[in-house]
Each structure stands twice: as C-alpha cells, then as structure tokens.
C-alpha positions as CSV (number, residue, x, y, z in Angstrom):
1,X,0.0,0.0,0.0
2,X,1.4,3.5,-0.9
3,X,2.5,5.6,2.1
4,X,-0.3,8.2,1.4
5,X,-2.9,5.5,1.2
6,X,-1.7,4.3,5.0
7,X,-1.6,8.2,6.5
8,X,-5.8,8.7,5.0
9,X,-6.7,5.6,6.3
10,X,-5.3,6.4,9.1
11,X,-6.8,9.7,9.6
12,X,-10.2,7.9,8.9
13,X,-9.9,4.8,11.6
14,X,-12.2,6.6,13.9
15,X,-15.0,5.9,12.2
16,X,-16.2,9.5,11.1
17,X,-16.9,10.9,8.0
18,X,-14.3,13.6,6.8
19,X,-13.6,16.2,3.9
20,X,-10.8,16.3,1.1
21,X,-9.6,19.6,2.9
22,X,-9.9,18.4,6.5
23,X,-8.3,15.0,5.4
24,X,-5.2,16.9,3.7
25,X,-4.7,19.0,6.8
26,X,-4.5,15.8,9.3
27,X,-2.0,14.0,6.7
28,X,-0.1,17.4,6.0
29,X,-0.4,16.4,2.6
30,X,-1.5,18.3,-0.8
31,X,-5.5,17.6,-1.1
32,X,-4.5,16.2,-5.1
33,X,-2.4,13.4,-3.2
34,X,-5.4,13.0,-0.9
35,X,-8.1,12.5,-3.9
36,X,-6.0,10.7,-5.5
37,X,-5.0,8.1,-2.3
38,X,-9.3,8.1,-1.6
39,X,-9.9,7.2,-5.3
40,X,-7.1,3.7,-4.4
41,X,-8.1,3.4,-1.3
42,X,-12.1,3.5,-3.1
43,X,-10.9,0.5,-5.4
44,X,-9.9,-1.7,-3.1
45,X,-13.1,-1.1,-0.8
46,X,-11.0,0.2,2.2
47,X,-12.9,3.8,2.1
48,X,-16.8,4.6,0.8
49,X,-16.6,8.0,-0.9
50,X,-19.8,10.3,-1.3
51,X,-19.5,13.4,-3.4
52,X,-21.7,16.2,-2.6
53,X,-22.8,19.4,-5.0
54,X,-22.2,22.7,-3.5
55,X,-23.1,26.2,-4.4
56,X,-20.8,28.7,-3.5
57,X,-21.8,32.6,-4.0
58,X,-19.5,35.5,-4.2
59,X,-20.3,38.7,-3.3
60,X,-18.6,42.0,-6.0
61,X,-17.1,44.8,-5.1
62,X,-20.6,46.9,-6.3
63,X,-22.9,44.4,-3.7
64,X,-20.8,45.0,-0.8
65,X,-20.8,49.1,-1.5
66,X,-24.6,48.4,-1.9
67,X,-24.7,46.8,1.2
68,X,-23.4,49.6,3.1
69,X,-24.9,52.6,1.4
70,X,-28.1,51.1,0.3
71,X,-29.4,50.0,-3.6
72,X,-29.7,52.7,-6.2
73,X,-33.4,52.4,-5.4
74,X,-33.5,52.1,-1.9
75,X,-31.9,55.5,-2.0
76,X,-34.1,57.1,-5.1
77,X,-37.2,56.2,-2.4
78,X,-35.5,58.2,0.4
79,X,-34.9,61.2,-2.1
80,X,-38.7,60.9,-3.3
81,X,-40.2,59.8,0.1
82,X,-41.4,63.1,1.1
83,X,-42.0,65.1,-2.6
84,X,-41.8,64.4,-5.9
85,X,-38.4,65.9,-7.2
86,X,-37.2,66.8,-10.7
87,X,-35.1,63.8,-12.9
88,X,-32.3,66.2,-13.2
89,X,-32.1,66.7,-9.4
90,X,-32.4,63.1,-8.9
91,X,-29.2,62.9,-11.6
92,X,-27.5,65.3,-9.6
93,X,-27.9,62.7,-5.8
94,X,-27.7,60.0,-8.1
95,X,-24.7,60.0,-10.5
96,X,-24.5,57.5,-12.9
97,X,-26.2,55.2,-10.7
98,X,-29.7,57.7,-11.6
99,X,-30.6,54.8,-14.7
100,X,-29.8,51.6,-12.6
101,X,-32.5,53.6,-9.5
102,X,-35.4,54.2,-12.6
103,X,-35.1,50.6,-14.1
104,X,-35.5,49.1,-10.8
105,X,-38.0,51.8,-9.8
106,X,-40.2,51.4,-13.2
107,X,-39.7,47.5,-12.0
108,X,-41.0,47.2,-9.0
109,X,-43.6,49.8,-9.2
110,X,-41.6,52.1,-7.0
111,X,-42.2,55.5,-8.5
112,X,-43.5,56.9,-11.7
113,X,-42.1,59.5,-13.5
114,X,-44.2,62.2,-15.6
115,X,-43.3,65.6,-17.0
116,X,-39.5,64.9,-16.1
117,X,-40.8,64.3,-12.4
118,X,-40.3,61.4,-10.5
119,X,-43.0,60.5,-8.2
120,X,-43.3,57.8,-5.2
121,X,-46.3,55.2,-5.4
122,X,-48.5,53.5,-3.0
123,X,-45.7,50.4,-3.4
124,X,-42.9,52.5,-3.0
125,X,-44.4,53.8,0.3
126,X,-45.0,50.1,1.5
127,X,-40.8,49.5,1.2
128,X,-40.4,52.5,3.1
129,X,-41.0,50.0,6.3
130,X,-39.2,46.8,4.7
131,X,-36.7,45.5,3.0
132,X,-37.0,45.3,-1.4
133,X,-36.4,41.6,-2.0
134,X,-32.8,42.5,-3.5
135,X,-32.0,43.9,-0.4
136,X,-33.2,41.2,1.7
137,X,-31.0,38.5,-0.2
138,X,-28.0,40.4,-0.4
139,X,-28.4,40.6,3.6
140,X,-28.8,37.1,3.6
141,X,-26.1,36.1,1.9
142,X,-23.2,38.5,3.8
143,X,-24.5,36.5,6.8
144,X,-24.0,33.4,5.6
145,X,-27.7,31.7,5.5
146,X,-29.8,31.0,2.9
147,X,-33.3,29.6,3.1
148,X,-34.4,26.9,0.8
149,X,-37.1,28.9,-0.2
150,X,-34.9,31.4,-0.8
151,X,-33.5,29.7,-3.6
152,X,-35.5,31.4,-6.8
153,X,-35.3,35.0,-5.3
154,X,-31.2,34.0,-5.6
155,X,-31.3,32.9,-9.0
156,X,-33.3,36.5,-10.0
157,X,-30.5,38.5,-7.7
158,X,-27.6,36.4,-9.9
159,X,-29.3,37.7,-13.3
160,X,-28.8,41.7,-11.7
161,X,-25.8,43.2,-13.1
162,X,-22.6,41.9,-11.6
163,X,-23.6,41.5,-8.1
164,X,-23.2,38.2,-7.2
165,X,-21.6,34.7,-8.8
166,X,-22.6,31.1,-8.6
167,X,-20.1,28.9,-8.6
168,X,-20.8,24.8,-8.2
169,X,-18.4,23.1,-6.5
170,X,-18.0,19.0,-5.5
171,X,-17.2,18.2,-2.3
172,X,-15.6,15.2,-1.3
173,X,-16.2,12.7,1.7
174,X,-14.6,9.7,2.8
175,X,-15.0,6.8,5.4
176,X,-12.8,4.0,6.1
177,X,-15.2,0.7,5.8
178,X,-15.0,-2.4,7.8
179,X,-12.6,-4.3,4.7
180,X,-10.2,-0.6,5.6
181,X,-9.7,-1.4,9.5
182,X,-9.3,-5.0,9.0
183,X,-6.4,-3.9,7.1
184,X,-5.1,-1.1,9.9
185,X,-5.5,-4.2,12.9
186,X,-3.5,-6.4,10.3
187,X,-0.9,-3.8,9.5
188,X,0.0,-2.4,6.7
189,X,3.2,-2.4,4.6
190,X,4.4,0.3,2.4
191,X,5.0,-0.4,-1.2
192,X,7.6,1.5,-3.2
193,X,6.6,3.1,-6.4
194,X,10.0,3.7,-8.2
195,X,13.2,1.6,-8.7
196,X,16.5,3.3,-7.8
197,X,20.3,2.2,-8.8
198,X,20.8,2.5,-4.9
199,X,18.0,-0.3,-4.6
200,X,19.5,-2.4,-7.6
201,X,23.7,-1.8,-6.0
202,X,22.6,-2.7,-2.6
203,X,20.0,-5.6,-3.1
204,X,17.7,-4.2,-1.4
205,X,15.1,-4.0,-4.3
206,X,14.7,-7.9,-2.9
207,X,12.9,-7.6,0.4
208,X,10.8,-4.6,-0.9
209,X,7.0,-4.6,-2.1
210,X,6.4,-3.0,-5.4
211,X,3.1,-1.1,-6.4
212,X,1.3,-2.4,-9.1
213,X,0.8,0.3,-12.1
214,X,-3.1,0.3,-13.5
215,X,-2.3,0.8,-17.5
216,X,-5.8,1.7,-17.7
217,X,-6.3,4.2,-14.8
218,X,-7.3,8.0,-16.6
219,X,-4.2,10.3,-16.5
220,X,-4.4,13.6,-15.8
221,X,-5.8,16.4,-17.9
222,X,-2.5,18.7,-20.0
223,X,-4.2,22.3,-21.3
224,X,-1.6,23.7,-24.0
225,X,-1.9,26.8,-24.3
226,X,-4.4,28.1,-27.0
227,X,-6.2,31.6,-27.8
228,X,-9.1,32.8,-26.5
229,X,-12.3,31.8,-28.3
230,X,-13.6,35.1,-28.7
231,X,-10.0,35.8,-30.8
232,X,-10.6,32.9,-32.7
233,X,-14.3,34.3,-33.8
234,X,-12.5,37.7,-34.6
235,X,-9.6,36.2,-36.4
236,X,-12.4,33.7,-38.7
237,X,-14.3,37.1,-39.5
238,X,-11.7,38.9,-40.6
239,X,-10.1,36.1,-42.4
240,X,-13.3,36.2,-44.6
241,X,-13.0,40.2,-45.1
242,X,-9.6,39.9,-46.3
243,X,-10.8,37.1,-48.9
244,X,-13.1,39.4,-50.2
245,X,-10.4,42.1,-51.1
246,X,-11.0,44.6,-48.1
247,X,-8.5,46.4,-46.2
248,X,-8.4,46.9,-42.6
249,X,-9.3,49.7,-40.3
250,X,-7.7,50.6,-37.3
251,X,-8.3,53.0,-34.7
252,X,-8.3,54.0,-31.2
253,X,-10.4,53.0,-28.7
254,X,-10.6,56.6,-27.4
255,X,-12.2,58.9,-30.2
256,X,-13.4,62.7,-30.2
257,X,-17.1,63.7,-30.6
258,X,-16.5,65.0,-33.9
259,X,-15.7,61.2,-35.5
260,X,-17.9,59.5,-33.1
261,X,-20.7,61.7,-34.4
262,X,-20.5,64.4,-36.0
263,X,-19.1,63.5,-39.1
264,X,-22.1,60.9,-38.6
265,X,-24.7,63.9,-38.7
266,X,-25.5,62.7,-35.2
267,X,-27.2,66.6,-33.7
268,X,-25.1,67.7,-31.0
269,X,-28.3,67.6,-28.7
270,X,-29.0,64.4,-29.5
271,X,-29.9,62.0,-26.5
272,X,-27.7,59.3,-27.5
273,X,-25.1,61.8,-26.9
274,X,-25.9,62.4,-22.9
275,X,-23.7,60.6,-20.4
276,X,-26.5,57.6,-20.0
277,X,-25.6,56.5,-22.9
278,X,-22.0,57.3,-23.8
279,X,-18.6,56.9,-21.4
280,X,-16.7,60.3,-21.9
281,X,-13.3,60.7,-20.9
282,X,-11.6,63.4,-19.2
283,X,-9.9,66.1,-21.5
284,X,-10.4,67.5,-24.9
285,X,-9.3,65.7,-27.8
286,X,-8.0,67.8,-31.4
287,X,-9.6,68.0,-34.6
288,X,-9.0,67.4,-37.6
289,X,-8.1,70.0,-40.8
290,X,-10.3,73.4,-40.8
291,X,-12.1,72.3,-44.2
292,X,-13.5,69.4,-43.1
293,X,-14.3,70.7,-39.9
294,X,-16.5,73.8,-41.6
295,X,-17.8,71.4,-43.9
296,X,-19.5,69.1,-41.0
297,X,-20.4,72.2,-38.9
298,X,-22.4,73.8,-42.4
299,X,-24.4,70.7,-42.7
300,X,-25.1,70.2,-39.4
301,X,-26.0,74.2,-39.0
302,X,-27.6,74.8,-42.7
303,X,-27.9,71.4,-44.3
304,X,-27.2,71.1,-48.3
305,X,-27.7,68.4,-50.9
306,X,-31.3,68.0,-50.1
307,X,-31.2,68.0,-46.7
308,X,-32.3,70.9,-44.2
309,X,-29.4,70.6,-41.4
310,X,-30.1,70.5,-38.1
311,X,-30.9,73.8,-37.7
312,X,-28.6,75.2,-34.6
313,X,-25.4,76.7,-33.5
314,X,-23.0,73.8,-33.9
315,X,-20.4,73.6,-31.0
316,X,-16.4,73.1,-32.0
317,X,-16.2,72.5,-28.0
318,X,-18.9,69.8,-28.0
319,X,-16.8,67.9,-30.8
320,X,-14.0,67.8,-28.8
321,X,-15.0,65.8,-26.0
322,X,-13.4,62.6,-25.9
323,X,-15.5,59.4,-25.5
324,X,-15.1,55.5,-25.5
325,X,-16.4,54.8,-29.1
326,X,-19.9,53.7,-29.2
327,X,-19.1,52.2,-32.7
328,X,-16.5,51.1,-34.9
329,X,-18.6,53.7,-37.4
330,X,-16.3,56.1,-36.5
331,X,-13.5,54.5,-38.5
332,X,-15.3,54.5,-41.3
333,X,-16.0,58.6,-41.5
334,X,-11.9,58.7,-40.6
335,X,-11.1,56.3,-43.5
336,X,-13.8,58.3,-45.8
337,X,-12.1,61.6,-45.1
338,X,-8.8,60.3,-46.0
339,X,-9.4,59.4,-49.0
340,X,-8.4,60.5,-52.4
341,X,-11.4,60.2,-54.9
342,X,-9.7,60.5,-57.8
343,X,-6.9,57.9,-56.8
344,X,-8.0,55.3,-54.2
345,X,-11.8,54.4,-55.8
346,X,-13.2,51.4,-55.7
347,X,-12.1,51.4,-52.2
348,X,-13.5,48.7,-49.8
349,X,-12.7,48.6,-46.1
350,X,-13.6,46.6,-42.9
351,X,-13.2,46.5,-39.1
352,X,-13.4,44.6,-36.0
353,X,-13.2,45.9,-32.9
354,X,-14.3,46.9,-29.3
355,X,-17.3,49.0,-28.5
356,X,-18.6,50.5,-25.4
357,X,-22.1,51.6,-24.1
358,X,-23.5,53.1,-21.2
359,X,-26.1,50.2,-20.7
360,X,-27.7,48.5,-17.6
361,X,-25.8,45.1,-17.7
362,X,-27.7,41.9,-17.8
363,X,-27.6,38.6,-19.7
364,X,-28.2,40.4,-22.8
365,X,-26.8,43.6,-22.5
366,X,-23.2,45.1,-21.8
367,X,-21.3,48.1,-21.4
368,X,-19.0,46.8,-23.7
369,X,-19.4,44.3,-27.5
370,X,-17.5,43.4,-30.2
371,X,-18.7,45.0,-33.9
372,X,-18.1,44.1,-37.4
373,X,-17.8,47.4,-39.6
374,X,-17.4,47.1,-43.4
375,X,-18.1,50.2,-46.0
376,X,-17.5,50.3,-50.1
377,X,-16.9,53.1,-51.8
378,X,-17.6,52.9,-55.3
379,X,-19.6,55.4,-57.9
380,X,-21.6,52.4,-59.3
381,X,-22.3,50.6,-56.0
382,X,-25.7,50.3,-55.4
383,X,-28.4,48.2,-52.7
384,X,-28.2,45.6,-54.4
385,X,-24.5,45.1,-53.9
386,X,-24.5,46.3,-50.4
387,X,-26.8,42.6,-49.8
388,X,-24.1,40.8,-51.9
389,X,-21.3,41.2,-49.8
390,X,-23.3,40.8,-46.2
391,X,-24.7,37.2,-48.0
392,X,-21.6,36.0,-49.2
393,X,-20.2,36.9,-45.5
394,X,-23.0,35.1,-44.0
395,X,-22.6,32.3,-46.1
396,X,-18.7,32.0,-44.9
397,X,-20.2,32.2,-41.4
398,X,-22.2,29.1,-41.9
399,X,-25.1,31.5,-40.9
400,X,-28.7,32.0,-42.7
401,X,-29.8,35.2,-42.7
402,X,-32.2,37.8,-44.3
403,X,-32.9,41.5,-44.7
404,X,-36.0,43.6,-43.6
405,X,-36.5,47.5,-44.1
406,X,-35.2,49.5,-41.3
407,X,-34.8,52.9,-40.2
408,X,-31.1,54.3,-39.2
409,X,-29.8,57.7,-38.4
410,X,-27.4,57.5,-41.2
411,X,-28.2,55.3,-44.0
412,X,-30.8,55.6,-46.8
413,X,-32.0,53.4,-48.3
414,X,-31.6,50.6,-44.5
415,X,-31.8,47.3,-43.7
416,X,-32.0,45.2,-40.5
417,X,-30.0,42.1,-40.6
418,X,-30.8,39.3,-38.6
419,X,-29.7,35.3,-38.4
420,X,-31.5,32.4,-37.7
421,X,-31.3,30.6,-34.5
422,X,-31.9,26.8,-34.9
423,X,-31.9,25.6,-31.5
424,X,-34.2,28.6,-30.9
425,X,-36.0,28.4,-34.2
426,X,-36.3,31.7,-34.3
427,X,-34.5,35.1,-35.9
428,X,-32.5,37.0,-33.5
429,X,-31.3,40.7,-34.9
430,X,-27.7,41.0,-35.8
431,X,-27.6,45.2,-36.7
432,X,-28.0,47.7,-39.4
433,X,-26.6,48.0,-42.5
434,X,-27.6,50.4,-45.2
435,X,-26.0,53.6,-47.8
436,X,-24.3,56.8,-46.0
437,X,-26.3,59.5,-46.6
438,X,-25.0,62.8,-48.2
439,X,-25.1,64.5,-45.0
440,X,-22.8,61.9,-44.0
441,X,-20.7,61.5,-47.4
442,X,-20.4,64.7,-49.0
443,X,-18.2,66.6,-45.9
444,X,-16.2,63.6,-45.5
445,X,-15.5,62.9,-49.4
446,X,-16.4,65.9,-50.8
447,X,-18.8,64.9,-53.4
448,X,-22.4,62.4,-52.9
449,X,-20.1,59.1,-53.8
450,X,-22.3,56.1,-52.5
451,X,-20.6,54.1,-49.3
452,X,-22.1,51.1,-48.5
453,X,-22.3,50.5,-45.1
454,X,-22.7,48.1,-42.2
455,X,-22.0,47.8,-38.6
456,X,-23.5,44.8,-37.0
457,X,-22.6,42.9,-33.3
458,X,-20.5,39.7,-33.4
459,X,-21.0,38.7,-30.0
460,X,-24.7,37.0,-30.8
461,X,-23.0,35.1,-33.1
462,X,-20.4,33.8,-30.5
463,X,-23.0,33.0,-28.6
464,X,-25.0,30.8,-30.2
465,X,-21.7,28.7,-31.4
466,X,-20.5,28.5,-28.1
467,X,-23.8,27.8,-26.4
468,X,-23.3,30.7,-24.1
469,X,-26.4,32.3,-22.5
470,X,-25.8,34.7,-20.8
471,X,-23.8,38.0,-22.6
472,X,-21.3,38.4,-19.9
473,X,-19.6,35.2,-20.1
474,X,-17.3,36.4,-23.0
475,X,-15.8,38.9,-20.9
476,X,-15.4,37.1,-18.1
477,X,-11.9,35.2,-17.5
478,X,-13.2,32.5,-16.6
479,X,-10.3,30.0,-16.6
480,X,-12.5,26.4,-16.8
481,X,-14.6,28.3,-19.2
482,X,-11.3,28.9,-21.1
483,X,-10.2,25.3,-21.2
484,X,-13.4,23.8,-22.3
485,X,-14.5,26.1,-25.3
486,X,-14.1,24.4,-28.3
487,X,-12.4,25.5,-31.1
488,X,-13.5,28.1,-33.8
489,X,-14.4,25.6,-37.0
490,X,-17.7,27.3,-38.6
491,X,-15.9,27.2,-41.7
C-alpha cells in the first residue's frame, strides 16, 4: 500500500466521515495526493466516498458598497419619500447610478415618472417599512444563511448586473469501511513506487514490495496553451474580409465627438449623446483640418444636398470631447475623409473591434461588444450590392440570414440584418446596414459618392456557437470556461 494511502486511512480509523480539505490537513499532505490516495483506497473497498454538490456565491465589489450605502433604489425612495423631485435633481444625488435607481424603480412599481418628475407610489411607500427583495437576499447572503425557499429569489439577484456569482463546487467525503480497519488491525506495509540504482547496487530491491501500475487508470488532464475563443471568432471574420479584397481599419479605442458623431450627422443635442448612454473621458481631444471641420459644422447648422441641417449653432467645443467609441462607425468617417477620390476608388474597407455603451448590464446587454464594420466606396455601388457582400459573409459564417427594411440615423435606403437561430428556431437581430447618406458623405468625401455600409454585433453570433447564454460570459476570465471552449471551426 502506498505511504499516502496508510496516512488517509489512518486519519479515517475513527469511524467519522471527513472532507478532502480536513483529510489533507490531518496527513499534511497536498489535497491532489489526498483525492487521489481516496480514489485507491475507493478501489480496493477500504474507504466509501460520497461526493456532494455545492453552491458557492461571491459577493462583487458593487454588492458590498450596496450593502453599506443602500441600492440605487433604496436610495431614489429616500430622495422621493417626502416630494416628488425633478429627474435632473435626482441625476444630480444619483450619479450614474440615476438609470440603474429608474429601471429598478419602473420595476417594481416604485415610483412613476411624468413631465421629467419622479413621483413615489402607494408600493414605494409600503418599502419605506421593509426590505426590497434585493435587499433582503444580499443581507442574507453576507451572513452566511440562505433559506431553501430562498433559492429562486437568488437565481433573480444572480441575473442583476454583476452582483453576485454562482459557482458549483464538489465536495468530497470519505469513510474507512470495515474491509479498511481490518487492514489497519493487520498492518499495513508500504509499497515502493520507483526503482532506484541504490535499490538495484545494494540488493535491497529484494525484500521490498512494489506497487502495481493500473495501465488503464485516466491520466491527468495537459491544457496547451491556445487563444481565446472570442480571438478565434475575430480572427475567422476577418479572415473572410480579407478574402473578399477589403482592407483593414484601425483606430483608437478613445475617439473625439466630432468622428464618433459628428461626421455621422448625429445633432449635437441628440440623446444618444448624454452621459446615459456614452462613457466620456476626461480632456479635450483635437480635430482634424479646418475644411473638413466647416464642412461638418455647415451641414449640421444649414444642411445642403437636399437636406435641411439641423438647424442650430454647432459647438467646436462639443466635438472635442473625448468618448469611448460607441461604434466602430467612426473608422469608417476617418477612412472616408482620408481618402483621395480621384486615386484610391473602388475602395473597400472593414473593421473589427471593441465598442462600449453606457447600458444596464444583464444577460443580454453590456457596457461593452465586439462590432463588425465594413463600407464600399464605389460610384456604381448600389443596394443591391450592399446585400451581396453581407450574404456571401453570411454564407462564410455558416449563418442564414435575411434583410427587412429599417430605419437608421445615417443610411438611406436601410436594412436590419438578422440570423437564424436553430436551436431557438427563431431570428434574432444582428444590426444595421444600409447607404451613407450625403449628410454623411459629402463633408467627409467631398462629393455624394455612394458608401455602403454596415455595422452589425458579433457577440450573438459567438454566442449561439459556443452555447453561451448569458452575454457576460465572453468577458469574463473564466479559466474552466477557457479550457473547455471548443475551437473556432464554422468554416
């Protein structure tokens, strides 16, 4: 019998039960040489060993500041508790926690809001005395206990934003049997597992008692190293572009206002521009060449080529604020305005990359996604070539898709892509796609060239190949997550 089998059955010969953990403390050994000792100890029927499921929840950083200072609503209802105030003032109390408070609010019938004024309700005035269910299982679990009937108010809390993780875990037991202390009130004799020249000089190899190997016994698992499977998707997608004849776009993750949108005919006073939705960053960013700047600012003050404008004092200060791109769009008004039309058409162009919203996270929504940005620049492009290149991508992608008609900021004519799901058997929508309008084209360019355009999410996609269901995951560095993907093959 191995040494380490004698010092677990000898930690078990009281009769009682014990842990992996506890058993590797009493042998002072590492618990792999303890599971592995139960698992020979197991075969020969000296030890019964009972495995039992765990689930083991982490609090983040964000549930324990909750826990201190109270959730986003919890502290919208104190604010509101005694009269309705104003959404700006409850911005102001707030920060950027003001859109997590109204979600949760609108959710739980909390308050109303109405003419930019948030009001309480009869239910919000009822949780003025008790605790809001999220509150009450985040209390729960900082003290340790958990009610079984607890259990589906947990599994709601996990789907909140980043609050808390589940994590399974196996526990294992072990308990010598009557076969195992037979053995101990016989004695037991160490068997050597390796064959030295000292035992083979000496002769001592003679009076020794060699463990027997098991050929067929499982070895242990070897994980190479090998890129991460949301790099693999990337790499696949932009081995396809490159097929095609595009070139790549690159940029930084950090853009001004002006190419983020601007140059997109996005109006300065547009509320995809307020800090809900964007991340700005701290400082002022430059911008590019005079003409191309007065060219945007004319058609966003006074329009031109058909179009009105926007009608309003255009901001060069408002341009220069710096955000985290909300699109990899803005690469393609960069690339557009470096151009030369009379040298570089036909030009085609793609990129993948990193995007970031301001959105409430959840299983299908975060602050940050991958995008898949193509345009083609070409006088005789039209539509119908625009559907072309996003089917023969498609097709690559071992996807089925289809086109609807779609409204988007800046594309005329517009279409929604979206992909078939066939374990869902339904279509899920991928993103836009659709021709730069000449508020877009003409201050970039310089003339109305048509630019085919699209911009849809790649992260669905990864999902539904890697049968991931909850958004997050792809973010996470999850290390058993990591080892277990399989490999990028939809080609």
């Amino acid at each position: 019998m191995h040494k380490h089998e004698i010092k677990v059955l000898n930690a078990l010969k009281d009769g009682k039960k014990r842990e992996l953990c506890e058993l590797s403390k009493i042998t002072k050994l590492p618990e792999a040489s303890v599971s592995y000792a139960i698992s020979m100890l197991a075969e020969k029927k000296f030890v019964d060993i009972e495995e039992k499921e765990l689930t083991e929840i982490k609090l983040s950083d964000e549930a324990r500041e909750y826990i201190k200072k109270g959730f986003p609503e919890r502290r919208l209802l104190n604010l509101i508790k005694e009269k309705e105030i104003s959404l700006k003032q409850a911005r102001k109390e707030l920060g950027n926690e003001i859109q997590i408070a109204l979600t949760w609010a609108r959710k739980l019938n909390l308050a109303t809001i109405s003419s930019g004024k948030i009001k309480i309700t009869a239910t919000g005035r009822q949780f003025l005395k008790k605790s809001l269910p999220h509150e009450e299982m985040l209390f729960l679990i900082s003290k340790g206990k958990i009610p079984k009937d607890k259990i589906k108010a947990l599994k709601e809390l996990e789907k909140r934003a980043s609050l808390i993780e589940l994590k399974k875990r196996k526990k294992l037991f072990a308990k010598i049997t009557n076969a195992g202390l037979s053995v101990l009130k016989k004695g037991t004799r160490e068997e050597v597992s390796q064959l030295n020249t000292e035992m083979i000089k000496t002769g001592k190899w003679k009076n020794l008692v060699f463990r027997k190997y098991d050929v067929k016994a499982e070895a242990g698992s070897i994980y190479p190293g090998k890129r991460h499977f949301v790099r693999q998707a990337e790499d696949y997608a932009r081995k396809i572009w490159l097929e095609m004849g595009f070139k790549e776009m690159t940029g930084s993750l950090i853009q001004t206002a002006f190419w983020n949108f601007d140059a997109l005919f996005t109006a300065q006073d547009h509320p995809v521009r307020e800090m809900q939705d964007t991340f700005y960053v701290k400082g002022k960013g430059e911008l590019p060449k005079k003409e191309l700047v007065e060219r945007v600012k004319r058609m966003h003050e006074e329009g031109g080529h058909g179009s009105k404008g926007w009608n309003y004092k255009w901001s060069a200060d408002e341009a220069k604020k710096l955000v985290m791109r909300t699109h990899t769009t803005c690469l393609s008004a960069i690339t557009l305005a470096s151009l030369d039309i009379k040298k570089d058409l036909p030009a085609k162009y793609f990129a993948i990359g990193r995007c970031f919203r301001n959105e409430t996270v959840d299983w299908s929504h975060s602050f940050e996604f991958n995008q898949f940005e193509g345009i083609v620049v070409d006088k005789n492009a039209n539509f119908r070539h625009l559907l072309g290149y996003l089917k023969q991508f498609f097709k690559k992608m071992k996807l089925k898709a289809r086109f609807r008609p779609a409204y988007f900021p800046y594309t005329y004519f517009s279409t929604e892509m979206e992909i078939f799901h066939p374990a869902q058997k339904q279509w899920i929508e991928l993103g836009g796609a659709g021709i730069f309008r000449p508020e877009v084209v003409v201050p970039l360019l310089g003339e109305d060239i048509p630019v085919l355009a699209w911009g849809p999410g790649l992260d669905r996609i990864m999902m539904d190949y890697y049968k991931i269901n909850d958004l997050r995951e792809l973010y996470k560095n999850d290390i058993q997550k990591l080892r277990q993907s399989k490999k990028w093959l939809m080609g």
